[in-house]
C-alpha positions as CSV (number, residue, x, y, z in Angstrom):
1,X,16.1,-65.5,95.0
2,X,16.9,-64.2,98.7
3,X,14.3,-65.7,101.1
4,X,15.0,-63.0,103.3
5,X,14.8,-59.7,101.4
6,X,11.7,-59.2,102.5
7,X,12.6,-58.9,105.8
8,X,15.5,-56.4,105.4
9,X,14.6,-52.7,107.2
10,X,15.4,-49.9,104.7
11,X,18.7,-47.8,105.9
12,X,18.4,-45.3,107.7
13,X,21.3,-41.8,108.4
14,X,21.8,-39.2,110.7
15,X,21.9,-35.5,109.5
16,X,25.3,-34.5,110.0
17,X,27.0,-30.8,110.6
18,X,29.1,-30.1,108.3
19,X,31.2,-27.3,108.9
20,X,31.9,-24.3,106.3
21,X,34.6,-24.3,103.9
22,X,36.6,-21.2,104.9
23,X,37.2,-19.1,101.7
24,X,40.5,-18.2,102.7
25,X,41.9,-21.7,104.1
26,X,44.3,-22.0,101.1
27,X,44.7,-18.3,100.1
28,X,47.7,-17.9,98.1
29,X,48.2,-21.7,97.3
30,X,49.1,-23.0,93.5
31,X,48.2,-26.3,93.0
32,X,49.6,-28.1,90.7
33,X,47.7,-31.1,89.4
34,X,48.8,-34.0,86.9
35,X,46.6,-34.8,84.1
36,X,47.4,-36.5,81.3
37,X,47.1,-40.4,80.2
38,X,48.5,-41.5,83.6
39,X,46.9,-39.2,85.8
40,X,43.4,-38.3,85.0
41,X,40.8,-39.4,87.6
42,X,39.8,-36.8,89.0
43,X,36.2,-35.0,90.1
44,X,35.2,-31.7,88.8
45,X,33.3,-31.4,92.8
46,X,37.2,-31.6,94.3
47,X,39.3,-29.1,91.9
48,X,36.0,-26.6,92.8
49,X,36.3,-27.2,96.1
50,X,39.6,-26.7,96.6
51,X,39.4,-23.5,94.6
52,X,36.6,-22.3,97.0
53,X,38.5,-22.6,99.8
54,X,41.0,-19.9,98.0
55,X,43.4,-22.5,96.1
56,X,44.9,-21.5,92.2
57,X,45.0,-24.6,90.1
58,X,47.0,-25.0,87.2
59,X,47.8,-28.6,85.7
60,X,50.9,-30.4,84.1
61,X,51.3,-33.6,82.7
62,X,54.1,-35.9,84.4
63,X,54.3,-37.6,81.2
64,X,55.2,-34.6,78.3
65,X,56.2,-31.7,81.1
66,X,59.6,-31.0,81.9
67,X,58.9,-30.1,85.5
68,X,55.9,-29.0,88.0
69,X,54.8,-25.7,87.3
70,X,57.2,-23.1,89.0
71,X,54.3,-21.6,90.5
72,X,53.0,-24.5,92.9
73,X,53.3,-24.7,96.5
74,X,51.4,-28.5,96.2
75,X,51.1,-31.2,94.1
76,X,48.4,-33.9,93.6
77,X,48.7,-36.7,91.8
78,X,45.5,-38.0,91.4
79,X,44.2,-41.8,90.4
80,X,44.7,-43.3,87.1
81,X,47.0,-45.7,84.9
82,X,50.5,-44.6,85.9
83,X,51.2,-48.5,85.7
84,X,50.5,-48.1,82.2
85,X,52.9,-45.6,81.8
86,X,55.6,-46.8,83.5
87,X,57.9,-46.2,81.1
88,X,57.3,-42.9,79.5
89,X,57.0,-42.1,83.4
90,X,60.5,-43.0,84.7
91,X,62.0,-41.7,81.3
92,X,61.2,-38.2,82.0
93,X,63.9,-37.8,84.4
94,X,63.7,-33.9,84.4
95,X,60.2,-34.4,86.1
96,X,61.7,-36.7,88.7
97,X,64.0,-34.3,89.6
98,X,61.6,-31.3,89.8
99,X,59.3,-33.8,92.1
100,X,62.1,-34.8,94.3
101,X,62.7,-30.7,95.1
């Protein structure tokens, strides 16, 4: 099918240094993270990481919640369908608010 697969040189990659995740980097962080319907891509490998490096996570849904957990110094909003919830989204105008603070 392609005359010239045969002739394609496998890939090849450097080792890289990676540096150490300090375990106190984010000491005394809350973050908040949005999962529900609209918000729920996200990697089990990220939350863990971010909880090595010292991080609490606790999780609200933008959708049902009336405002970010009082508790958070961050917020991620990770990928999804928010576009498919566009309404139920910009309904929840208490949430707005408590994003916009």
């Amino acid at each position: 099918i392609l005359p010239f697969l045969d002739t394609l040189k496998p890939v090849q990659f450097m080792a890289q240094h990676i540096p150490a995740v300090s375990p106190d980097a984010l000491s005394g962080k809350t973050i908040a993270i949005a999962r529900d319907d609209a918000f729920s891509f996200t990697y089990t490998a990220n939350v863990t990481l971010l909880q090595d490096m010292g991080a609490k996570i606790c999780y609200f849904s933008p959708i049902w919640d009336g405002s970010i957990p009082t508790e958070a110094t961050a917020v991620w909003l990770p990928g999804g369908y928010p576009e498919l919830h566009a309404r139920a989204l910009s309904d929840n105008k208490s949430m707005i608010s408590s994003l916009n603070r």
